[in-house]
C-alpha positions as CSV (number, residue, x, y, z in Angstrom):
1,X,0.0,0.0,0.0
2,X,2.9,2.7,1.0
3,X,4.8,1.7,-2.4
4,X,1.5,2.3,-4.1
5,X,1.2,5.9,-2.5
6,X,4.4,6.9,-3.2
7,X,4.4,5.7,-6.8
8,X,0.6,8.2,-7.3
9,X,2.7,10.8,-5.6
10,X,5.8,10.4,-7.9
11,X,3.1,10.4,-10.7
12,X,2.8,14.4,-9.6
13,X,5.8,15.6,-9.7
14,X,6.7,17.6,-12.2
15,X,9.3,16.1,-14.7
16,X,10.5,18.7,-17.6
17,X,13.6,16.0,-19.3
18,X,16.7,17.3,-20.9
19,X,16.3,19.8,-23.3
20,X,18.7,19.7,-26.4
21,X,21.8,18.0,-25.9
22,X,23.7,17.7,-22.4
23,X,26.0,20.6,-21.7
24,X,29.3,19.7,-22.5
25,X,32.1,21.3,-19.3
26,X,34.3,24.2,-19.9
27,X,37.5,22.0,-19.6
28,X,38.9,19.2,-16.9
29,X,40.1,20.5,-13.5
30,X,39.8,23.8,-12.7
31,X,40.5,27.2,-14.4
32,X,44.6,28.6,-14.9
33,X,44.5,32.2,-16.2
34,X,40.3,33.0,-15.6
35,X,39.4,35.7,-18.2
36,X,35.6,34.8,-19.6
37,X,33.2,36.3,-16.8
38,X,29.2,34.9,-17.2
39,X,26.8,36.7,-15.4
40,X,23.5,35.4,-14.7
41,X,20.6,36.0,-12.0
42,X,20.9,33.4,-9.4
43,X,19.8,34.1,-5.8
44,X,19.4,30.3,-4.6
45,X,21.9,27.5,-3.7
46,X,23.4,26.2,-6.2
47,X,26.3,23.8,-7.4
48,X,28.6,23.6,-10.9
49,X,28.5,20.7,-12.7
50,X,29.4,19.6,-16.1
51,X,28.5,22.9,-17.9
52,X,25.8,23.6,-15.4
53,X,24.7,25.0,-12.6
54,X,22.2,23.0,-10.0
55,X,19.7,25.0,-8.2
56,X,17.2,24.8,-5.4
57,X,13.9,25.8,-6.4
58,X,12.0,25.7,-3.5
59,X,9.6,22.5,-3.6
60,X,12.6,21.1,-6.1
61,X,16.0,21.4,-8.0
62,X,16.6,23.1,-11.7
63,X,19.7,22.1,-13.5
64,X,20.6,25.6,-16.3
65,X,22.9,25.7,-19.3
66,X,25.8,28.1,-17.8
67,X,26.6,29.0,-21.6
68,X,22.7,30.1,-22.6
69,X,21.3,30.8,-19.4
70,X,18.6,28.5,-20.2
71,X,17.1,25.6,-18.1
72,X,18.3,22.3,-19.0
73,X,15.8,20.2,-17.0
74,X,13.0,20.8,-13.8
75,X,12.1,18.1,-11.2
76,X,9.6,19.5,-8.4
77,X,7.1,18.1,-6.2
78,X,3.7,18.8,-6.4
79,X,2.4,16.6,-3.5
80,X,1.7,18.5,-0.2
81,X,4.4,18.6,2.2
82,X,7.0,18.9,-0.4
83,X,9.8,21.4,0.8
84,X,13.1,20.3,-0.9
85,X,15.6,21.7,2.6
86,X,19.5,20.3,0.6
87,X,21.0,18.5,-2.1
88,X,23.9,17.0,-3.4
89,X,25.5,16.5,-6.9
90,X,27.5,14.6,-8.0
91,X,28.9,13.5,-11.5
92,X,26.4,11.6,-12.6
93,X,23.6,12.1,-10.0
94,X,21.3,14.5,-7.7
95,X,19.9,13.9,-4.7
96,X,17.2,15.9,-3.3
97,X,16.4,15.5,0.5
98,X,12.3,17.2,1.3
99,X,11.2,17.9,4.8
100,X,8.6,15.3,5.1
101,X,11.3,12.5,4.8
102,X,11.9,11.6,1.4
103,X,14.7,11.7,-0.4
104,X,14.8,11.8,-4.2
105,X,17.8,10.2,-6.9
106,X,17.9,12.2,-10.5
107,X,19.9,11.5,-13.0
108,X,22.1,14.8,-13.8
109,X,22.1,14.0,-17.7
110,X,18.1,13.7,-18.0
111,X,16.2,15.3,-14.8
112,X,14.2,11.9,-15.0
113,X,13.8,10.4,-11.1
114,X,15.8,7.2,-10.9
115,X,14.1,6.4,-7.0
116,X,12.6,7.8,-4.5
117,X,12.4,6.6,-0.5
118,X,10.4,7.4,2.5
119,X,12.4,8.1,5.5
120,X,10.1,8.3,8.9
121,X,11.1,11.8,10.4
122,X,9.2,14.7,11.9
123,X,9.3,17.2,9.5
124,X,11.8,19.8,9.4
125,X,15.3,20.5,7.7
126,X,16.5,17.1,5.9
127,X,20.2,17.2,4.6
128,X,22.1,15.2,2.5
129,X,25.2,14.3,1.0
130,X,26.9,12.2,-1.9
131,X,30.4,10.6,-1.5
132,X,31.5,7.5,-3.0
133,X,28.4,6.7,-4.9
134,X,26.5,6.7,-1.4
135,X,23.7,9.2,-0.8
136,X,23.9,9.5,3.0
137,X,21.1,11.3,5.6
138,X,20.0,11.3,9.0
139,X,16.9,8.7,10.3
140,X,15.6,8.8,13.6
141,X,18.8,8.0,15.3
142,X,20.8,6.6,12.9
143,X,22.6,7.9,10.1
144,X,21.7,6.3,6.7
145,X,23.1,5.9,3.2
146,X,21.8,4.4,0.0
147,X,23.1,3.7,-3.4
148,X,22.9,7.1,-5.6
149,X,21.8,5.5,-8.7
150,X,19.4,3.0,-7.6
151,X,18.3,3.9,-4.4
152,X,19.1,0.7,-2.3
153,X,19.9,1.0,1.4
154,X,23.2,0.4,1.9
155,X,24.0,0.6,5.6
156,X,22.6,1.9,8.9
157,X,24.3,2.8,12.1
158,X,22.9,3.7,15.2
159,X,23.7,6.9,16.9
160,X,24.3,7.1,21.0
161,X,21.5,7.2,22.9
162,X,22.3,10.7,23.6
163,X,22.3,11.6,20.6
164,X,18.7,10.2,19.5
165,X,18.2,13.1,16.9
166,X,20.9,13.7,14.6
167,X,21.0,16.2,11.8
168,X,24.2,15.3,9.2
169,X,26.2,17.8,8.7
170,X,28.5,16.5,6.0
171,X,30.3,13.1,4.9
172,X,34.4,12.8,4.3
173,X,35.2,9.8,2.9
174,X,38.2,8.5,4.0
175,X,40.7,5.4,2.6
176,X,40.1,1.9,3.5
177,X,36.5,2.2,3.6
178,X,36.0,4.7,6.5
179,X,33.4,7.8,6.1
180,X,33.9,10.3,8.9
181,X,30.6,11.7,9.6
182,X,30.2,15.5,11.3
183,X,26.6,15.4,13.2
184,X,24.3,17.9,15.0
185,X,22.9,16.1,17.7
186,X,19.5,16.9,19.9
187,X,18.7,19.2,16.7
188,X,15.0,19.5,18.0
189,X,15.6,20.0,21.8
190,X,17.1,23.2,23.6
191,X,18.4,20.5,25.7
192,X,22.0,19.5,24.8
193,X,22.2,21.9,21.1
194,X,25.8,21.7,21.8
195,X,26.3,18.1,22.1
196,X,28.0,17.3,18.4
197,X,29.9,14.3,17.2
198,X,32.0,12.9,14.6
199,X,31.8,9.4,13.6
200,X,33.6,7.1,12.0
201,X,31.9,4.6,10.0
202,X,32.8,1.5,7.9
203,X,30.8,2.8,4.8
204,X,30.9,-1.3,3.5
205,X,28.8,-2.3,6.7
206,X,27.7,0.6,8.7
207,X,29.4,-0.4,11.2
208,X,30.5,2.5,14.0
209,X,34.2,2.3,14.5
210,X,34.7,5.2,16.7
211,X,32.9,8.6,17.4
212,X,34.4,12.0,19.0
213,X,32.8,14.7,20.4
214,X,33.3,17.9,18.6
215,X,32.4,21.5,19.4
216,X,30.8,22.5,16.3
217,X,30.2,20.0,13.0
218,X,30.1,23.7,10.4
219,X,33.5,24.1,11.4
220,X,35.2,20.9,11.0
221,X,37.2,20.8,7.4
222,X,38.9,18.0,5.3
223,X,42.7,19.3,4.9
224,X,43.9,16.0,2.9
225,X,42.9,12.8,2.0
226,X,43.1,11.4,5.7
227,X,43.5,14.3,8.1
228,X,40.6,16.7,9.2
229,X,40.9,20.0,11.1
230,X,38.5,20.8,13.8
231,X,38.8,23.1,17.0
232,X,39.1,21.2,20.5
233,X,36.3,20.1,22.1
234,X,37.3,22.5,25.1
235,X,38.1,25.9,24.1
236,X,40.3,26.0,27.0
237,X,42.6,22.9,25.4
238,X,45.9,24.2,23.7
239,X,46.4,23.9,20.6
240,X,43.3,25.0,20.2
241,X,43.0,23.9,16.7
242,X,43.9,20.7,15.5
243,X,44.9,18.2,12.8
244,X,43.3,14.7,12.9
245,X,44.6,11.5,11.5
246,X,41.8,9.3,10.8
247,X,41.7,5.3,9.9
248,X,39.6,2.7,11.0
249,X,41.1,2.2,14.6
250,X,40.5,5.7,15.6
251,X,41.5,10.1,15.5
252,X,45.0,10.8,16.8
253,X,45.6,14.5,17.2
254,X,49.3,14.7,15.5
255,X,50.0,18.4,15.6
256,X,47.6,21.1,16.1
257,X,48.0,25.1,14.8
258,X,49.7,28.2,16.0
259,X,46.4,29.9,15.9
260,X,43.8,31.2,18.3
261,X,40.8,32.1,15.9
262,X,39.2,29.4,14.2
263,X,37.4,30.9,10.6
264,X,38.3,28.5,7.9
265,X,37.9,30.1,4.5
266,X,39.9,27.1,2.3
267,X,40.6,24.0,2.8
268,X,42.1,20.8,0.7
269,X,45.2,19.5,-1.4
270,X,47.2,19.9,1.8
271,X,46.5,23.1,2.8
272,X,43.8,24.8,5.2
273,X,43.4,28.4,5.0
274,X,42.1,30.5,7.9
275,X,40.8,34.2,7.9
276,X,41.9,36.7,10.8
277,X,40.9,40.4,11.3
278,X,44.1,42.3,11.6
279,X,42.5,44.4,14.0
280,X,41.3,41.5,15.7
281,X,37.6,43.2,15.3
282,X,35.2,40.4,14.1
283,X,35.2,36.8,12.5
284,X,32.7,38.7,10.1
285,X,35.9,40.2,8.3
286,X,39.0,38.4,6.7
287,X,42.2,40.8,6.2
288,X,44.7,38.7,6.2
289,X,45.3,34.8,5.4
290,X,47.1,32.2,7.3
291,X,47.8,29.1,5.3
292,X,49.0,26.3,7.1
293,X,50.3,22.4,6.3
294,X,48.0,19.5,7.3
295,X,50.7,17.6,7.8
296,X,53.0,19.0,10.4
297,X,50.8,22.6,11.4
298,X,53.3,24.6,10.7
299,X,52.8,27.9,9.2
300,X,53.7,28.3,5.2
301,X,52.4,31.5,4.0
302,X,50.7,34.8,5.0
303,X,49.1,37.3,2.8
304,X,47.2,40.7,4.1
305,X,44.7,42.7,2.3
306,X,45.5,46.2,1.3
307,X,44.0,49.1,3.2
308,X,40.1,49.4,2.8
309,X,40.3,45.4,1.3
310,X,39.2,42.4,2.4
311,X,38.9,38.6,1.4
312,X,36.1,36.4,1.1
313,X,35.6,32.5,1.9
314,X,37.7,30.4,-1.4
315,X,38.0,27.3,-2.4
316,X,41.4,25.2,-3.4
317,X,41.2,23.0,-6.2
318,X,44.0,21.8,-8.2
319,X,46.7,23.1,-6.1
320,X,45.1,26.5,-6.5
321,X,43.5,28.5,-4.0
322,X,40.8,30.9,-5.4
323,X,39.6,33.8,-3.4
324,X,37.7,37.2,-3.9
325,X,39.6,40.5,-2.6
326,X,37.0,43.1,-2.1
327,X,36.3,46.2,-0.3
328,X,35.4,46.4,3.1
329,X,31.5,47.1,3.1
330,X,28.8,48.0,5.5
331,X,25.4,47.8,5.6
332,X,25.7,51.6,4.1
333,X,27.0,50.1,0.8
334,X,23.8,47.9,0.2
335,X,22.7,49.3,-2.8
336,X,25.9,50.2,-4.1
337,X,28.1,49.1,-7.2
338,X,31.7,48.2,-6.5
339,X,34.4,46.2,-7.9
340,X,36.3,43.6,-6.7
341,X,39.3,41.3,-8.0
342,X,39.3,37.3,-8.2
343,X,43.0,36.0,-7.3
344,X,44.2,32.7,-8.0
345,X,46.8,32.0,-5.4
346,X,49.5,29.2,-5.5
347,X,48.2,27.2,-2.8
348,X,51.6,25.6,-1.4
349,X,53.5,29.1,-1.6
350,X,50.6,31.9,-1.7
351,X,52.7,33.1,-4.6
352,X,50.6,35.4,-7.0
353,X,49.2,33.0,-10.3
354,X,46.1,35.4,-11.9
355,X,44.5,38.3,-10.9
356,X,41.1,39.1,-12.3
357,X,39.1,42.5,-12.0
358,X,35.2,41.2,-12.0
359,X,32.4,43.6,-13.5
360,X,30.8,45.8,-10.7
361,X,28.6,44.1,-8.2
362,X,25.5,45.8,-7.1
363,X,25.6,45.1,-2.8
364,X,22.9,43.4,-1.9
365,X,20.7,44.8,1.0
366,X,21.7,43.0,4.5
367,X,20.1,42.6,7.6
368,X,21.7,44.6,10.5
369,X,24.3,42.5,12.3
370,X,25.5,41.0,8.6
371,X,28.5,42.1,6.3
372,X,28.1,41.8,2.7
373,X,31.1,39.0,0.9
374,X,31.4,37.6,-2.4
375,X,32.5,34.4,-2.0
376,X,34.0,31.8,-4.2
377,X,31.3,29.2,-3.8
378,X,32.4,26.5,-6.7
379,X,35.0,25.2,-8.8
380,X,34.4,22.5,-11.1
381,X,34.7,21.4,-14.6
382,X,36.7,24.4,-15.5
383,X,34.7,27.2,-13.9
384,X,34.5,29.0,-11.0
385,X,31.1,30.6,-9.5
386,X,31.5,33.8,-7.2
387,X,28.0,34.9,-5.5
388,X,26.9,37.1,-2.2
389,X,27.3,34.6,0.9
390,X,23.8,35.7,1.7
391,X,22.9,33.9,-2.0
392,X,21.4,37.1,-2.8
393,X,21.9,39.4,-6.6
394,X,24.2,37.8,-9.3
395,X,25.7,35.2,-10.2
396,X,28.8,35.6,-11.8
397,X,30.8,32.2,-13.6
398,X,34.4,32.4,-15.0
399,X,36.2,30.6,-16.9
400,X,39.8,30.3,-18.6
């Protein structure tokens, strides 16, 4: 009878199919010398993929042609109840999580759904995530993940009973089988909001290997392939930030870094960048970067802002780290046109690579305690996307 329902309500969703042929990608790996600036309305969440952008439209996802602007394919719900809250992308797949429970597998070429399953949950925010094939969500206590093309559970593990409502916050996959798994726990009690884990889980079996508490699961970043950086569970412990190794016996802490202020604004390829206000005035505001090595902590490069600039939150890819440098703005700016540069840094050395001027950005209007940042949200299949953190005004894509 419940397979039955679901199939009527799949029957309503609203299915538009590829239109014309797929979008080919601007090039493999990410951009060298970005010249070719796009700019296109967005205001959602959205992710690059393969010539496309991926965006939430509110009761389902959109995939548009980042060449013509034009929408490549629609998938929405028309059933009551259905709120898409996240999804993931991957190459091949995206998975759509809806506040009622049930998640949702489309095929990224098509738009056509490929499954669809009921998870028992109160309603509210559902997130998910795709790593290694696996499409993996919260239950009610448990984590679970499923098979992005076909749907099939995969694995379940239990959470603590302390933790008997979990929200996922992300999934790292790790080598020799191991996901390590960020979660919010208590998400729906003001009892215990600050009572976060991170989990380590055989992603063959489901098995729980280990867990660790964890202060906050937002700021917990993948560095390499086997070493996270988190803050200390205490903010009291010294060093106050550190570098886990993880495997499937367990974290070790091997070094930790020289730094007091925890705003990560890059992370990967062996390298985590962190953001400091020279004045030591607000997290709100980057000045200056500190880059530093995942593998032994130590301090590698330092760059600082000119006067009157700041940076926003980048992402590394290909051994390059791309950032926006911008002006310092307040909420008297929103309104305003200004301009603003993208750099592509040499991630290892913070040596110089590409600087970019971008067209002028029109500041979006912010809510009082907020700054305004253009942020370097994507890289992938040779294109960056740069958009307001608040996901608010333009969209602007570049490319070699």
């Amino acid at each position: 009878m419940l397979s039955w329902l679901l199939d009527r309500y799949a029957e309503r969703d609203l299915v538009t199919g590829a239109q014309g042929p797929f979008p080919a990608a601007f090039a493999v790996g990410s951009p060298v010398t970005p010249e070719h600036v796009m700019r296109r309305s967005a205001g959602v969440d959205m992710a690059l993929m393969h010539g496309m952008s991926v965006e939430w439209t509110g009761s389902g996802v959109k995939a548009v042609n980042l060449r013509t602007g034009k929408e490549y394919w629609r998938y929405e719900r028309r059933d009551l109840g259905g709120t898409m809250w996240s999804f993931a992308v991957s190459a091949r797949t995206v998975v759509a999580g809806f506040d009622d429970g049930k998640l949702v597998g489309i095929d990224l070429r098509t738009g056509k759904p490929l499954w669809h399953e009921r998870i028992l949950h109160n309603d509210g925010f559902r997130s998910v995530s795709l790593t290694g094939g696996q499409a993996v969500t919260e239950a009610p206590g448990a984590v679970r993940a499923f098979d992005e093309r076909d749907g099939r559970s995969l694995w379940t593990v239990k959470t603590p009973g302390t933790c008997p409502d979990v929200l996922v916050y992300n999934v790292y996959s790790l080598p020799d089988r191991v996901s390590a798994v960020p979660v919010m726990c208590n998400v729906s009690s003001v009892v215990g909001d600050d009572y976060n884990l991170l989990l380590g889980v055989d992603n063959r079996t489901g098995e729980l290997l280990w867990q660790r508490r964890t202060p906050d699961p937002s700021e917990v970043v993948r560095g390499d392939d086997h070493t996270l950086v988190a803050p200390a569970p205490d903010p009291d412990d010294q060093p106050y930030v550190r570098l886990l190794d993880m495997n499937r016996e367990g974290v070790t802490s091997h070094a930790g870094l020289a730094t007091d202020w925890w705003n990560p604004v890059g992370a990967g390829d062996g390298t985590v960048l962190v953001g400091i206000d020279a004045e030591g005035g607000t997290e709100d505001r980057v000045t200056v970067l500190h880059a530093f090595d995942t593998t032994d902590g130590r301090l590698t490069w330092r760059l600082r802002a000119p006067s009157g600039r700041e940076f926003g939150s980048g992402e590394i890819a290909d051994g390059r780290f791309y950032v926006v440098r911008q002006p310092l703005l307040t909420e008297a700016d929103a309104g305003h046109r200004i301009h603003a540069d993208l750099l592509v840094l040499d991630a290892d050395t913070g040596r110089l690579l590409h600087t970019l001027r971008l067209p002028a950005m029109t500041v979006p209007d912010e809510s009082d305690d907020y700054f305004a940042k253009l942020d370097v949200g994507d890289v992938a299949d040779g294109a960056i996307g740069i958009s307001w953190r608040d996901d608010r005004g333009d969209l602007l894509i570049v490319t070699d």
